[in-house]
C-alpha positions as CSV (number, residue, x, y, z in Angstrom):
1,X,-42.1,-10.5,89.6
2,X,-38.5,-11.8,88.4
3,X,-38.3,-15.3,86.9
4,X,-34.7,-16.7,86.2
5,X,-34.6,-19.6,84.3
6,X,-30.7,-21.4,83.7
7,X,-31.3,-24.3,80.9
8,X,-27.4,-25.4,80.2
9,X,-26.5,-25.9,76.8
10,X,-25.9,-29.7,77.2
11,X,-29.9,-30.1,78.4
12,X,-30.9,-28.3,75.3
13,X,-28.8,-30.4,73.0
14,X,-29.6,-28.1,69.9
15,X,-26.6,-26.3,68.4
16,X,-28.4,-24.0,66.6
17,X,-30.9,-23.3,69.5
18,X,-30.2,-19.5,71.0
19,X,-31.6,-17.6,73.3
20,X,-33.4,-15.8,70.8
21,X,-35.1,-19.0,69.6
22,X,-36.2,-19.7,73.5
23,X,-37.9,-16.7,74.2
24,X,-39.2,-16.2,70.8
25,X,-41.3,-20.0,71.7
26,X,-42.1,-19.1,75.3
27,X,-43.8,-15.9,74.1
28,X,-45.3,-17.8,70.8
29,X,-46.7,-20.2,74.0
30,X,-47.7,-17.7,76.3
31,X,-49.9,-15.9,73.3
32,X,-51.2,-19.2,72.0
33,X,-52.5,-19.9,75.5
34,X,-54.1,-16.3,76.1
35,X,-51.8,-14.9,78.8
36,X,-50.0,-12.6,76.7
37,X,-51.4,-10.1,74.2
38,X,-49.5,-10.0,70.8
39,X,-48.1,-6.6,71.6
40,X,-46.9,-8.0,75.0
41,X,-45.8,-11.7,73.5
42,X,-43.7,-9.1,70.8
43,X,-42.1,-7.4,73.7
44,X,-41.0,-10.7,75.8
45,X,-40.2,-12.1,72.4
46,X,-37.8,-9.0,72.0
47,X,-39.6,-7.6,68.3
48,X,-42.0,-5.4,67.0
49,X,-45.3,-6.5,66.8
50,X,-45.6,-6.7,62.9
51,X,-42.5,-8.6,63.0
52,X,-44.3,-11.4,65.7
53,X,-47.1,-11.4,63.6
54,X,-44.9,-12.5,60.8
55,X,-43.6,-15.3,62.8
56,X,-47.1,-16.0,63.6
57,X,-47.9,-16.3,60.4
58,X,-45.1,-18.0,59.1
59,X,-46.3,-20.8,62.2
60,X,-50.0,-20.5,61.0
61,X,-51.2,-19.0,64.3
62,X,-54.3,-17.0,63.9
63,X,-53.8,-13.5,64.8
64,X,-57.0,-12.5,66.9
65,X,-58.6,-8.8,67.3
66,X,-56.5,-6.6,69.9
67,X,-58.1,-5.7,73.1
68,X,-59.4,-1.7,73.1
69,X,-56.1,-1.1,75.6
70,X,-53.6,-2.6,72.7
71,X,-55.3,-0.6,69.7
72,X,-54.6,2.9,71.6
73,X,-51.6,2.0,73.1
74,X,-49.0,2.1,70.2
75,X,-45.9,3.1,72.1
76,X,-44.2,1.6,74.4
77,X,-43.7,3.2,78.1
78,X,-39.4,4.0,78.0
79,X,-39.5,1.6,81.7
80,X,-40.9,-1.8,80.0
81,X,-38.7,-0.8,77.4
82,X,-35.5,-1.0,79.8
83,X,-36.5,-4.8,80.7
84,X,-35.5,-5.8,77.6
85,X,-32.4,-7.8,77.8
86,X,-29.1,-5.5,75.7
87,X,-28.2,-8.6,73.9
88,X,-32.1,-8.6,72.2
89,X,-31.3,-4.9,70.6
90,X,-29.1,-4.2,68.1
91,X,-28.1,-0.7,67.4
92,X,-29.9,1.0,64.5
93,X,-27.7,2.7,62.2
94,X,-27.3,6.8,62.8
95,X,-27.8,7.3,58.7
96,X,-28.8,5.0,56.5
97,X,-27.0,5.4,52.8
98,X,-28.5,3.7,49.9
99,X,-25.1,3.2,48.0
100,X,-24.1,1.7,51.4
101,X,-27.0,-1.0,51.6
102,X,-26.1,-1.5,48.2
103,X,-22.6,-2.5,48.5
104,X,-23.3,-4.9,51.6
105,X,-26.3,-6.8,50.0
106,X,-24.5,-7.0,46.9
107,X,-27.0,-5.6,44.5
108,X,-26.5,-5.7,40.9
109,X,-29.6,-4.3,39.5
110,X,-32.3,-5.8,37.0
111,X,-30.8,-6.9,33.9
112,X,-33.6,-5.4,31.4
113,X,-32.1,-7.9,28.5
114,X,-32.6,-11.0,30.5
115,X,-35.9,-9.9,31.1
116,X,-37.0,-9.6,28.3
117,X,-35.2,-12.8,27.4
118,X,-37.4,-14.3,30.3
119,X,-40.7,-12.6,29.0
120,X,-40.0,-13.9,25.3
121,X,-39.8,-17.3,26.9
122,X,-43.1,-17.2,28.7
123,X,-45.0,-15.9,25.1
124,X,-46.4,-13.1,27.4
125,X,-48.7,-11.4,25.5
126,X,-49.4,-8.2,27.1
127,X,-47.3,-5.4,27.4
128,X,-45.2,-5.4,30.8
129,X,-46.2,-1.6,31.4
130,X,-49.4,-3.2,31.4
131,X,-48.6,-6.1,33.8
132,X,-46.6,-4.0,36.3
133,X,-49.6,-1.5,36.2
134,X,-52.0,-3.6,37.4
135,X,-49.6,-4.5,40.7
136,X,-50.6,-1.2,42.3
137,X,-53.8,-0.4,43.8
């Protein structure tokens, strides 16, 4: 089954309102209500699953436990994958370049100096090898 739905821009009334946004709520809805498993409110919503969870969580929707059929199924079948709309994909990269990423996002790096600045500030008392130590398992 097909369902066209035409909402003009002038009934919406929200500039900043897309598509996107539209879709992303109806499947938000359509999972909140039990009609759509998270993997297939992901796929209308035109995202991974860990990336609808994150909206999910961001919303503070509880997450429940996938069916049996969602924890095996971990790939999508290449014919739901054509019903996504073209304007929902972007194109991935064909190599991604570190220096690259670095330029665009502008990196400049960790200024060891204001750190330590920082640290001196705080009066932290143990080492920092120590602190970043205990951030890993």
């Amino acid at each position: 089954m097909t369902l066209e739905i035409e909402i003009p821009d002038s009934v919406l009334g929200i500039p900043a309102y897309s598509r996107q946004d539209l879709m992303l709520d109806v499947a938000v809805s359509l999972y909140q209500r039990g009609l759509y498993s998270l993997q297939n409110a992901a796929r209308f919503a035109g995202m991974t699953t860990s990336r609808f969870q994150q909206v999910l969580d961001e919303r503070k929707i509880v997450v429940g436990t996938p069916s049996a059929d969602e924890a095996t199924n971990t790939t999508q079948p290449a014919a739901e994958l054509a019903t996504i709309p073209p304007e929902m994909i972007r194109p991935t990269r064909p190599q991604l370049v570190l220096e690259d990423l670095i330029k665009e996002q502008n990196f400049k790096g960790m200024d060891i100096n204001r750190l330590n600045r920082t640290i001196d500030k705080m009066d932290v008392q143990e080492p920092v090898e120590l602190l970043l130590s205990q951030l890993t398992p």
